[in-house]
Z-matrix of the N, CA and C atoms (Angstrom, degrees):
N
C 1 1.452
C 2 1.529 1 108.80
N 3 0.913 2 113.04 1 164.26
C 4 1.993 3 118.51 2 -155.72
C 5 1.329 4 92.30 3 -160.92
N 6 1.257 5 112.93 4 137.06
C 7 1.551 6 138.70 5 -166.46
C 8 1.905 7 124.06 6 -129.47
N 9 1.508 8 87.51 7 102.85
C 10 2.009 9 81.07 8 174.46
C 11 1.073 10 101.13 9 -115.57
N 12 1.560 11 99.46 10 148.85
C 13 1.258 12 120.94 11 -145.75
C 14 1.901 13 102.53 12 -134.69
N 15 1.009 14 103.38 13 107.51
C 16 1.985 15 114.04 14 -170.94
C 17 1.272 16 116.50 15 -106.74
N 18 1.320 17 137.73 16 63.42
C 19 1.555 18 128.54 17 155.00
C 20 1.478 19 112.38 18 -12.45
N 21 1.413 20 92.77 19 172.21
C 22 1.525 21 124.96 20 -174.09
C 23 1.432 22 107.88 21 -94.27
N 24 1.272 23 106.64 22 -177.29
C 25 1.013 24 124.28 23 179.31
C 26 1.733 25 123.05 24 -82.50
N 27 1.572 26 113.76 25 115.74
C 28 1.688 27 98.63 26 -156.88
C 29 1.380 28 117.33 27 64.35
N 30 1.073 29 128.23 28 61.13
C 31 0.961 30 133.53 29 -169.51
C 32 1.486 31 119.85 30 -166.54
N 33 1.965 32 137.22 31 -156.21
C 34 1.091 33 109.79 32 156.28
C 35 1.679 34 98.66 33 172.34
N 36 1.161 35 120.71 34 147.96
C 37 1.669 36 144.63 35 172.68
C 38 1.655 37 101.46 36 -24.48
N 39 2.252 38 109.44 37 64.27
C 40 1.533 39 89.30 38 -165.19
C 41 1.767 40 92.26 39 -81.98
N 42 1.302 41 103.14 40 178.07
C 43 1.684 42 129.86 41 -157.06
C 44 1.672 43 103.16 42 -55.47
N 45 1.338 44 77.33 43 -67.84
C 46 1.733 45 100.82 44 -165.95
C 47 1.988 46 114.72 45 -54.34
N 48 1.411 47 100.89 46 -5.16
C 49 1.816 48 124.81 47 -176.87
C 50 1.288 49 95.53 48 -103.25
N 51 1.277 50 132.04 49 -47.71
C 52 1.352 51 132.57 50 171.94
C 53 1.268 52 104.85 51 -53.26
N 54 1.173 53 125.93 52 -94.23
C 55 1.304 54 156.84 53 159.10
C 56 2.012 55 98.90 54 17.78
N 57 1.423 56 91.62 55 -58.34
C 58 1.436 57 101.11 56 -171.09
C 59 1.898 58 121.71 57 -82.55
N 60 1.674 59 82.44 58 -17.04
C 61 1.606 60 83.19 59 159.82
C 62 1.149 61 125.09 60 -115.15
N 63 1.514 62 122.42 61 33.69
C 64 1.393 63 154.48 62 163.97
C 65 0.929 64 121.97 63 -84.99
N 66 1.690 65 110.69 64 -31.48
C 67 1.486 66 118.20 65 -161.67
C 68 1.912 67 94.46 66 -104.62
N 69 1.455 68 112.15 67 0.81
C 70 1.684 69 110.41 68 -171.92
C 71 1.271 70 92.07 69 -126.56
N 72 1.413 71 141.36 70 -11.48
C 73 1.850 72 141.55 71 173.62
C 74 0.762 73 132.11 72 -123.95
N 75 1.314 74 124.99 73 151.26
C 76 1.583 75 117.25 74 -158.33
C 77 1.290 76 105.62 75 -85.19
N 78 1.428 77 123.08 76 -19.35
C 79 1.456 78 128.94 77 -174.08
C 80 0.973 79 95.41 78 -151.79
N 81 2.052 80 122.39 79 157.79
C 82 1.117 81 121.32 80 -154.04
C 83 1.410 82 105.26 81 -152.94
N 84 1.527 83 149.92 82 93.59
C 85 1.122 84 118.32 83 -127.99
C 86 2.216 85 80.90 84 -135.30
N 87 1.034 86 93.83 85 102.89
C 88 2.005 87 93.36 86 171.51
C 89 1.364 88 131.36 87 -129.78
N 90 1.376 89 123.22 88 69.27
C 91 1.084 90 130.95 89 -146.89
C 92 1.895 91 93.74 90 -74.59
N 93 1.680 92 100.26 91 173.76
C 94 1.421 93 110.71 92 -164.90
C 95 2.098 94 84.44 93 -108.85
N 96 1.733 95 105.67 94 105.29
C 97 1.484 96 112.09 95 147.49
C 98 1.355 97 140.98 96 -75.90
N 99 1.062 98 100.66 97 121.39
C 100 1.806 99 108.23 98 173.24
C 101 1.421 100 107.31 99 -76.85
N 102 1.129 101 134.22 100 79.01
C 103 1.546 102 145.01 101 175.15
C 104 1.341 103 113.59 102 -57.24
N 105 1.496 104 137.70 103 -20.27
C 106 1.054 105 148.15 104 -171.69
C 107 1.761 106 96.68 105 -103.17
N 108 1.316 107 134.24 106 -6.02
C 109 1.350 108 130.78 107 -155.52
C 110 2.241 109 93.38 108 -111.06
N 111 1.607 110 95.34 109 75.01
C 112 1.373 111 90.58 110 169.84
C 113 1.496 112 138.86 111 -26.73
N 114 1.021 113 92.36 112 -56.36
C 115 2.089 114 90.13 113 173.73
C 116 1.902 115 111.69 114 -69.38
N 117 1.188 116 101.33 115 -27.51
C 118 1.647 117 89.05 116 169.66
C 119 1.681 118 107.90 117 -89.25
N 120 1.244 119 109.98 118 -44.41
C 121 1.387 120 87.27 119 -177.65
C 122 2.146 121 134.53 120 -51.55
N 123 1.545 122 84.33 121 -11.99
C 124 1.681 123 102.49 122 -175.55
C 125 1.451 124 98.44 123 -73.43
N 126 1.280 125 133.36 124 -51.77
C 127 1.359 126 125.44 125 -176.97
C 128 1.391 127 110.31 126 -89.61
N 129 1.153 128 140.02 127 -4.25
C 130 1.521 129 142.24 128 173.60
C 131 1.615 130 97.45 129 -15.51
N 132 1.321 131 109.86 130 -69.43
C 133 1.945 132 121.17 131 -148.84
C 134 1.278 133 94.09 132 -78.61
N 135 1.653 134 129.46 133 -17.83
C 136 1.440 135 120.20 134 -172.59
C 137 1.762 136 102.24 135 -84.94
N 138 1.024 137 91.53 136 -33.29
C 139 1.649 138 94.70 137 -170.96
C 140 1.842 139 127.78 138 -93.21
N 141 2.236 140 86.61 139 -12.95
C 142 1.600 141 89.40 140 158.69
C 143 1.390 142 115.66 141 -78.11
N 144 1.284 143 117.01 142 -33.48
C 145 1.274 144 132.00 143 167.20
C 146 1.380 145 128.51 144 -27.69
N 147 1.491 146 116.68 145 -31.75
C 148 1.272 147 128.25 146 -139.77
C 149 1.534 148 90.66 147 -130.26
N 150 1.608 149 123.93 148 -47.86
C 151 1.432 150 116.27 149 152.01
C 152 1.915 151 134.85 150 -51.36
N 153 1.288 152 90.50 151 -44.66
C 154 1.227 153 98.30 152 160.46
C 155 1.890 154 133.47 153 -37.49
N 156 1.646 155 84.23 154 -55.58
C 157 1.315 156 89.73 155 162.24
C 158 1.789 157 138.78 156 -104.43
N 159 1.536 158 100.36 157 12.15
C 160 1.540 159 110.36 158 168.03
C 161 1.393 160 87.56 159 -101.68
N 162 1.397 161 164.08 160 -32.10
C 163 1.370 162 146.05 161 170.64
C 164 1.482 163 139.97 162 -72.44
N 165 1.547 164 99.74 163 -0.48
C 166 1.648 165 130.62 164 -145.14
C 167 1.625 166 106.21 165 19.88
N 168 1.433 167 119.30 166 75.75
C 169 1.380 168 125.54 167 167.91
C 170 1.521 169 116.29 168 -63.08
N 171 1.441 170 114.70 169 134.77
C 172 1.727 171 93.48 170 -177.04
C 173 1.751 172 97.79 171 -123.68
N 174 1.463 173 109.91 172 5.00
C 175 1.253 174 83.88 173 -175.93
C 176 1.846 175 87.03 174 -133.42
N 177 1.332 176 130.40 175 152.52
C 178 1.437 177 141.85 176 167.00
C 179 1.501 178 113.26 177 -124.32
N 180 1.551 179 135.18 178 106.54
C 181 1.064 180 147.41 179 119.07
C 182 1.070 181 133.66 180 -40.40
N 183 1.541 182 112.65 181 134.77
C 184 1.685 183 110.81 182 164.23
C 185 1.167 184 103.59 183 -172.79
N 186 1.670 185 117.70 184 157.62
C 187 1.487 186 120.54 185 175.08
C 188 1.877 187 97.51 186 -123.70
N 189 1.397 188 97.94 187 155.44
C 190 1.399 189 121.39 188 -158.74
C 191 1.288 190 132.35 189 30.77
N 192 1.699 191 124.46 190 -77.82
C 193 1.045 192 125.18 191 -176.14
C 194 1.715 193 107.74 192 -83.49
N 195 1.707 194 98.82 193 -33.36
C 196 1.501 195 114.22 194 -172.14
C 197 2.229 196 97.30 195 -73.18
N 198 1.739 197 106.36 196 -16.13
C 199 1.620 198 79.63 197 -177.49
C 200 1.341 199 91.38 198 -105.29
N 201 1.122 200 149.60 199 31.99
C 202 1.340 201 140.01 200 -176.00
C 203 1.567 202 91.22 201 -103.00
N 204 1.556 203 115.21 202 -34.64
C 205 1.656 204 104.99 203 -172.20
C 206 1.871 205 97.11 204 -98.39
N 207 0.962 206 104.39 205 -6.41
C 208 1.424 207 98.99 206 -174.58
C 209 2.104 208 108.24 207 -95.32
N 210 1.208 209 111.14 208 -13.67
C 211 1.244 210 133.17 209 139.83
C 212 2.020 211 121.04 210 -58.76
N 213 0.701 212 109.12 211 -56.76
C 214 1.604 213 106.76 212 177.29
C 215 1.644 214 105.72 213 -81.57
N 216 1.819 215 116.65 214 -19.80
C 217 1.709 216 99.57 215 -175.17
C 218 1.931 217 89.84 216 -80.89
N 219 1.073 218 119.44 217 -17.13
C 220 1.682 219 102.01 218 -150.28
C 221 1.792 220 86.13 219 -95.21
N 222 1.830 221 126.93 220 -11.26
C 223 1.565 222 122.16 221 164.35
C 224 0.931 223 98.10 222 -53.22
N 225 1.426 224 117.87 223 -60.51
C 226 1.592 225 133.43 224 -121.42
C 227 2.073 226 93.07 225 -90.89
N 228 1.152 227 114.72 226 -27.76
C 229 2.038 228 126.61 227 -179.18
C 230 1.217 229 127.05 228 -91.47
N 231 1.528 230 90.10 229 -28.87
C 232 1.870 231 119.04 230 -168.52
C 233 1.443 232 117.85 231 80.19
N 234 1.207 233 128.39 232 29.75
C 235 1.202 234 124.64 233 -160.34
C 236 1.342 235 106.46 234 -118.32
N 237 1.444 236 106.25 235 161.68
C 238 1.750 237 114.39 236 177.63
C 239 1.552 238 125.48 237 -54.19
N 240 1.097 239 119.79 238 144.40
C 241 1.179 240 109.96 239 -175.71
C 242 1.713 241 113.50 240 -147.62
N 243 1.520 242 107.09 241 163.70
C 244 1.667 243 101.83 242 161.60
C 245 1.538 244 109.97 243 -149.38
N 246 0.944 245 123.56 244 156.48
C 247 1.641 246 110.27 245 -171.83
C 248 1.403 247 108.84 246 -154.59
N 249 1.167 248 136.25 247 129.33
C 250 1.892 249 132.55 248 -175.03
C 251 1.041 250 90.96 249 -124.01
N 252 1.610 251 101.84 250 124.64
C 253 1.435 252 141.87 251 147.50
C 254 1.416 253 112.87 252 67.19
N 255 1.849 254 105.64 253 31.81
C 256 1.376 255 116.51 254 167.85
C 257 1.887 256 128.55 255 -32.07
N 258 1.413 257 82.37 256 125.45
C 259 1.354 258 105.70 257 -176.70
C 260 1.335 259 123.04 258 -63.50
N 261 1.576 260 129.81 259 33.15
C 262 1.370 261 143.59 260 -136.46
C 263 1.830 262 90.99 261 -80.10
N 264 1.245 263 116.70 262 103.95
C 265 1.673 264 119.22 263 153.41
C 266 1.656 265 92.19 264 103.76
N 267 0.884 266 138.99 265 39.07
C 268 1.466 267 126.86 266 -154.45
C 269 1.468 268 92.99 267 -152.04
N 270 1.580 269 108.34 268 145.11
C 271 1.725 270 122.47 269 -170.52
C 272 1.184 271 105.38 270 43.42
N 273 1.273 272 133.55 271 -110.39
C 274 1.546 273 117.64 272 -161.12
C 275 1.316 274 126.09 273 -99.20
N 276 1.440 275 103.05 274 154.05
C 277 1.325 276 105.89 275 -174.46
C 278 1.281 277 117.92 276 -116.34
N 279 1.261 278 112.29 277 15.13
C 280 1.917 279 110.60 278 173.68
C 281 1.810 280 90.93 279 -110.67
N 282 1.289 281 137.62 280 47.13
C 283 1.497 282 121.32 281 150.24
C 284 1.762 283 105.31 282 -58.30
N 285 1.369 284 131.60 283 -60.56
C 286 1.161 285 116.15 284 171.43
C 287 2.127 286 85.61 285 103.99
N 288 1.372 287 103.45 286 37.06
C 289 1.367 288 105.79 287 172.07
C 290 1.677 289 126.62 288 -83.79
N 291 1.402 290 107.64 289 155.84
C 292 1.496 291 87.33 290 -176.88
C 293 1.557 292 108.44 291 -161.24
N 294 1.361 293 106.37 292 120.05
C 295 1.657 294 103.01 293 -162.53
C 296 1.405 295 99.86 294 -75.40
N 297 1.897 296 107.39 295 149.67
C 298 1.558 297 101.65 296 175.98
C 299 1.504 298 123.22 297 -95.62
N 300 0.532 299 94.88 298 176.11
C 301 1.648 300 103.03 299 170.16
C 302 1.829 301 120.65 300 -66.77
N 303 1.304 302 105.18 301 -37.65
C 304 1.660 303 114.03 302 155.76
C 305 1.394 304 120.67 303 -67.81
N 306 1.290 305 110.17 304 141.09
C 307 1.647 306 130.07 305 -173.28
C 308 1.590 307 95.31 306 -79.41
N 309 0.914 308 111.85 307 136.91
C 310 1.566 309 113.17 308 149.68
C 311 1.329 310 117.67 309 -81.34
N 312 1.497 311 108.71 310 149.15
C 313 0.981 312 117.01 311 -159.58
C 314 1.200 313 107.29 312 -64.97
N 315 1.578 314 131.37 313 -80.80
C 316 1.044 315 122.39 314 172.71
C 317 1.647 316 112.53 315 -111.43
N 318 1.084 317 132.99 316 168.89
C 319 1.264 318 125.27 317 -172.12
C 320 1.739 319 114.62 318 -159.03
N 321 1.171 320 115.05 319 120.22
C 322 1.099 321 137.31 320 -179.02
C 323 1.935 322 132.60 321 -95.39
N 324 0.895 323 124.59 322 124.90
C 325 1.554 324 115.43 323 -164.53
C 326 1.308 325 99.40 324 -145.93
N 327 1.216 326 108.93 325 109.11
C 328 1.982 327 111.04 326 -174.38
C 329 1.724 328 92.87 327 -118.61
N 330 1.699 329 108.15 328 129.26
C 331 1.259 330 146.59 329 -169.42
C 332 0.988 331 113.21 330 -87.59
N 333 1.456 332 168.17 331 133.17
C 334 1.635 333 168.02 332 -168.24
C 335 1.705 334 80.39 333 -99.98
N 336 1.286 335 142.25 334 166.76
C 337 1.168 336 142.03 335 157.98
C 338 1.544 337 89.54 336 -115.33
N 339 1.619 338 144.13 337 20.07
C 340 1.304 339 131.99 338 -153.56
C 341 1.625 340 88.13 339 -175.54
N 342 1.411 341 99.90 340 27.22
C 343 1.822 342 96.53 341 -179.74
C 344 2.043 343 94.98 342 -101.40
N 345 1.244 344 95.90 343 123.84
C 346 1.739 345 122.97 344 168.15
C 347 1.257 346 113.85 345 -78.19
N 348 1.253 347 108.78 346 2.77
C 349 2.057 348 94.29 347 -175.27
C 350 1.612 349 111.22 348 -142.80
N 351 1.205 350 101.53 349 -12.83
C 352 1.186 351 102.17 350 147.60
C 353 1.592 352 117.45 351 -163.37
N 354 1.254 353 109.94 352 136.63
C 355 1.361 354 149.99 353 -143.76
C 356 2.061 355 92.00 354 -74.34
N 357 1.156 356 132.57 355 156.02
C 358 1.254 357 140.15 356 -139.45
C 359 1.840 358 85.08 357 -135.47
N 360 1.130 359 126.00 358 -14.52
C 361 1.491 360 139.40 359 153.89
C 362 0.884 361 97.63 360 -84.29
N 363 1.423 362 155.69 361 -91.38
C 364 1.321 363 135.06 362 -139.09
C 365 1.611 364 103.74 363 -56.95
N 366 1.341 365 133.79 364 -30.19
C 367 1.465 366 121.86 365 -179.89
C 368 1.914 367 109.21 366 -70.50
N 369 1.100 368 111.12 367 -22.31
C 370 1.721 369 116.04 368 -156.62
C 371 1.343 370 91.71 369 -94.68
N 372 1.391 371 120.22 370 -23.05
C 373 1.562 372 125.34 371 172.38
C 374 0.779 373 128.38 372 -93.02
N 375 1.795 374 143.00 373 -22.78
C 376 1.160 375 142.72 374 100.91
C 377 1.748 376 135.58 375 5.08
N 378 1.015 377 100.50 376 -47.63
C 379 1.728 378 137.32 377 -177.73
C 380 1.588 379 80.41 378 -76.39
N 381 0.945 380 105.20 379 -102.99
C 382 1.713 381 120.18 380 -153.75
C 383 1.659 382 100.60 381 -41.75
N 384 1.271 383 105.55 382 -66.43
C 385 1.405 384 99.17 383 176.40
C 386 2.046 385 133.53 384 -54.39
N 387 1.417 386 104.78 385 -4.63
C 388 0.930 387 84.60 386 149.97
C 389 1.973 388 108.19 387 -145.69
N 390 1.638 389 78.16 388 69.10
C 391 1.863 390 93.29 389 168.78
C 392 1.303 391 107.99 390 26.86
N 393 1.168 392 122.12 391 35.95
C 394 1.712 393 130.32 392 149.43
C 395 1.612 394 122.63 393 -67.87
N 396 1.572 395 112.80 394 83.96
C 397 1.824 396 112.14 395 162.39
C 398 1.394 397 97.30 396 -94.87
N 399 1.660 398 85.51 397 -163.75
C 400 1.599 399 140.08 398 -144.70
C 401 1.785 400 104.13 399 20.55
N 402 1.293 401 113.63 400 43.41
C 403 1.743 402 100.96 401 133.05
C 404 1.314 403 169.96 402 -80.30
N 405 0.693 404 128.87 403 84.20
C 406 1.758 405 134.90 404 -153.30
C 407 1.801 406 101.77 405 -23.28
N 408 0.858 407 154.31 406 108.92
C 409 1.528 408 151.71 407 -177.10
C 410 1.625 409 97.77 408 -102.96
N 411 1.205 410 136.75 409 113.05
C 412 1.457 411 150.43 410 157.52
C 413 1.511 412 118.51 411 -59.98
N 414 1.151 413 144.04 412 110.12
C 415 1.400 414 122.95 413 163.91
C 416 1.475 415 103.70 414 -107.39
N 417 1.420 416 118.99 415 147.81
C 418 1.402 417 119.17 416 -152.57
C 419 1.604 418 91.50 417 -157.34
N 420 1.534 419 127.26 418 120.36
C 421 1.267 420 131.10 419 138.34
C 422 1.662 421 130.21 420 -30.22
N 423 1.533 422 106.20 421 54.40
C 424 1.150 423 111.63 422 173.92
C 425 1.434 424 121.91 423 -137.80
N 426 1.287 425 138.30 424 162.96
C 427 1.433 426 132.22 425 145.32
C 428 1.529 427 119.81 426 -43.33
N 429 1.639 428 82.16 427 -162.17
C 430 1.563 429 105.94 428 -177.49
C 431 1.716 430 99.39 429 -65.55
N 432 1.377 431 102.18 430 -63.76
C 433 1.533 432 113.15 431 -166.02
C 434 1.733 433 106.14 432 -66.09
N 435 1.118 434 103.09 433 166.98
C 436 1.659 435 106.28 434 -155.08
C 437 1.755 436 81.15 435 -132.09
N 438 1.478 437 94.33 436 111.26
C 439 1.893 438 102.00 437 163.17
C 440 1.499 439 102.25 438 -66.50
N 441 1.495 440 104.52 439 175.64
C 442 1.499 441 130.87 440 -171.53
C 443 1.365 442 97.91 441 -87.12
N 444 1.210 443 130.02 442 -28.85
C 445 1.561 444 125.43 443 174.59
C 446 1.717 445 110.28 444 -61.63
N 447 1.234 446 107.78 445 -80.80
C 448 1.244 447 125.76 446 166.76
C 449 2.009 448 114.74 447 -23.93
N 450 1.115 449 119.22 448 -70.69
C 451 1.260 450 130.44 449 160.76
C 452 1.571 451 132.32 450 -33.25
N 453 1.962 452 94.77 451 -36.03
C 454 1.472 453 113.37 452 168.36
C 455 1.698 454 113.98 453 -59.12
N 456 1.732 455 93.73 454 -58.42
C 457 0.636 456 101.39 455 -158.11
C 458 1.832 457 127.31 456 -93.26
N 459 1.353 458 96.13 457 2.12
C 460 1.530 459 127.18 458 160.72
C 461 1.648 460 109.27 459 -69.42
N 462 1.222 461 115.05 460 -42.32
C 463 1.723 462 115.98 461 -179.88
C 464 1.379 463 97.17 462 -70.54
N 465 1.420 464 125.94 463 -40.94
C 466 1.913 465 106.71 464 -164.09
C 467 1.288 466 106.20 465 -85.42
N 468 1.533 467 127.70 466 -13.19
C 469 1.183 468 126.79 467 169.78
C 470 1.837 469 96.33 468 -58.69
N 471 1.369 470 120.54 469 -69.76
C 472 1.338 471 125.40 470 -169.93
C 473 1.623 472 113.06 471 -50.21
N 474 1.016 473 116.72 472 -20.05
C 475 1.346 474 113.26 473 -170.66
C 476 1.926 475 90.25 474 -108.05
């Protein structure tokens, strides 16, 4: 099993998140995005796309901005996924995302019930609006930011 791994926005691939999906994958792949860097952010999904499938990745993580695209790579590949408090429609609008026609396999979406930055409606409306089921939806006494407990224990659920 092989693991990509998508930060947020301002943010970045911290250790101790690696670390922990190091210790559950055989490979672990979380590069550091410049989200603010227009010409990369336009090909982001073409070129996760394309790693995804020269690495055979089966599982995609990400929190906010990083699970909103890590949500559309695991439509768009078919692959497993988990994502907290995805940033679905929010800050930019040239990602150039595109849901596929394949189901992911399984798919996971854990909710802050106490997240300030993005709203726990904008994900359920997202969802509905584009007739997206059988996802597991998490609601969790947390913020935006995702502790190391939670995160731990969000990957062994997924795996």
């Amino acid at each position: 099993m092989k693991a990509f791994y998508i930060h947020g926005y301002q943010s970045s691939p911290l250790p101790e998140k690696v670390n922990i999906l190091k210790e559950n994958f055989s490979e672990v792949i979380s590069p550091q995005i410049d989200w603010d860097n227009e010409t990369e952010r336009q090909h982001l999904f073409e070129n996760f796309v394309s790693l995804i499938k020269e690495k055979e990745i089966t599982h995609v993580i990400g929190s906010s901005m990083g699970g909103q695209m890590a949500f559309y790579l695991a439509s768009f590949c078919g692959i497993n996924c988990l994502v907290f408090n995805p940033a679905f429609g929010l800050r930019f609008n040239d990602l150039n995302l595109f849901l596929g026609s394949k189901s992911q396999k399984k798919t996971i979406i854990v909710l802050g019930t106490n997240d300030d930055v993005v709203s726990n409606e904008t994900t359920t409306n997202f969802l509905n609006e584009n007739n997206i089921t059988g996802v597991d939806i998490q609601y969790l006494e947390i913020g935006h930011q995702i502790n190391l407990e939670v995160f731990e224990k969000s990957i062994k659920n997924l795996i």
